[in-house]
C-alpha positions in Angstrom: -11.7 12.9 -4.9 -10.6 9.3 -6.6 -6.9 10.3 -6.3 -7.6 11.0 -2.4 -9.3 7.9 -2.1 -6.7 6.2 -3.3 -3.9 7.8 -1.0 -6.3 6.3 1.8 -6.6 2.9 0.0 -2.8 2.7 -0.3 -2.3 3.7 3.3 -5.0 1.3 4.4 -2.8 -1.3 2.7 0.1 -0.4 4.6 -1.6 -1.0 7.9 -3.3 -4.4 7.1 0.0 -5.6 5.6 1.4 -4.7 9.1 -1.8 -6.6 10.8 -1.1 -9.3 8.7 2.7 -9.3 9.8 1.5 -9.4 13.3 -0.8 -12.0 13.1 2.0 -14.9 12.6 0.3 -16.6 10.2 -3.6 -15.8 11.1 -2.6 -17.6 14.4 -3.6 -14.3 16.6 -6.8 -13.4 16.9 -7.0 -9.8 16.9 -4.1 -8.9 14.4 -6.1 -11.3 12.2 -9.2 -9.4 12.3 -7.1 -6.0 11.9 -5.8 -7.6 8.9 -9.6 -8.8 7.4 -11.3 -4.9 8.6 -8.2 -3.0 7.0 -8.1 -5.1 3.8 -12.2 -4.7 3.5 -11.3 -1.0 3.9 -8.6 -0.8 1.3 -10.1 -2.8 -1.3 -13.2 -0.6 -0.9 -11.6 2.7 -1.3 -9.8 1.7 -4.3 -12.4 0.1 -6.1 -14.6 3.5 -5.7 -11.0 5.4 -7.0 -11.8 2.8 -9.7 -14.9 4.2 -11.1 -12.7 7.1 -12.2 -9.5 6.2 -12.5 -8.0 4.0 -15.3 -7.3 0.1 -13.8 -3.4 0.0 -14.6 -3.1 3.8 -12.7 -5.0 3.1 -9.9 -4.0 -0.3 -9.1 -0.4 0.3 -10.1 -0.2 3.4 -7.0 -2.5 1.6 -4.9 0.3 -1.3 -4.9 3.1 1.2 -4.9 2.0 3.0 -2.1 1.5 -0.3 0.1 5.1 -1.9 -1.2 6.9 1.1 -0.5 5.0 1.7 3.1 5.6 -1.7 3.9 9.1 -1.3 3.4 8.8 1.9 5.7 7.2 0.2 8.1 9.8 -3.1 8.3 12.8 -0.7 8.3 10.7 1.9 11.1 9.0 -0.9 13.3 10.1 -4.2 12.7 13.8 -3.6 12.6 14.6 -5.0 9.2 18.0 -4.3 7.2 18.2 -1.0 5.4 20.6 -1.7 2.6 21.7 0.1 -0.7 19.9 -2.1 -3.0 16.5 -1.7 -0.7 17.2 2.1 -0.8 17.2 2.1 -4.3 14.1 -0.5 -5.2 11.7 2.1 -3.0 13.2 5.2 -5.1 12.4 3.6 -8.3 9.2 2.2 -6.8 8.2 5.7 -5.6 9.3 6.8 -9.7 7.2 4.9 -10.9 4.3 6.0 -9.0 4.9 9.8 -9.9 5.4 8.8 -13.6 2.0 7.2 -13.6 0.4 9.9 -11.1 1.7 12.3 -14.0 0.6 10.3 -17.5 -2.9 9.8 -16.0 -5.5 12.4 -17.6 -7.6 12.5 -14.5 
């Protein structure tokens, strides 16, 4: 149950991330509360993964999951550059994540 509450943490990260893109700044009301409800949500989740999960796993997917669907989510939505180097940053980024996923004993 911790590992899917993580998944949902990191995906909850994602979106407020997104919110927080939207908000320009905390200048827009509503993407800034979409931002605050999100991050509540996120931060929730993963500190109840947290009770199980060792700190450096869970944290280090938690982040993982949000940097790489971030970068999804710039490239998908928001129209930013899709280069080589970016390509490559998420696969070893998304590595990582496995590699941990697959050294944790829970």
């Amino acid at each position: 149950m911790a590992w899917i509450l993580l998944l949902i943490a990191g995906i909850l990260e994602i979106v407020w991330a997104a919110f927080m893109k939207q908000s320009d700044g905390f200048t827009r009301l509503w993407p800034t509360v979409g931002t605050l409800v999100f991050m509540i949500g996120s931060f929730g989740l993963l500190s109840i993964s947290m009770r199980t999960l060792p700190l450096g796993t869970a944290y280090t997917i938690w982040t993982g999951i949000g940097a790489v669907g971030a970068f999804t989510v710039g490239i998908a939505v928001l129209g930013e550059a899709i280069t080589p180097m970016r390509i490559i940053a998420a696969i070893l980024i998304i590595s990582g994540i496995v590699l941990m996923k697959l050294s944790s004993a829970n």
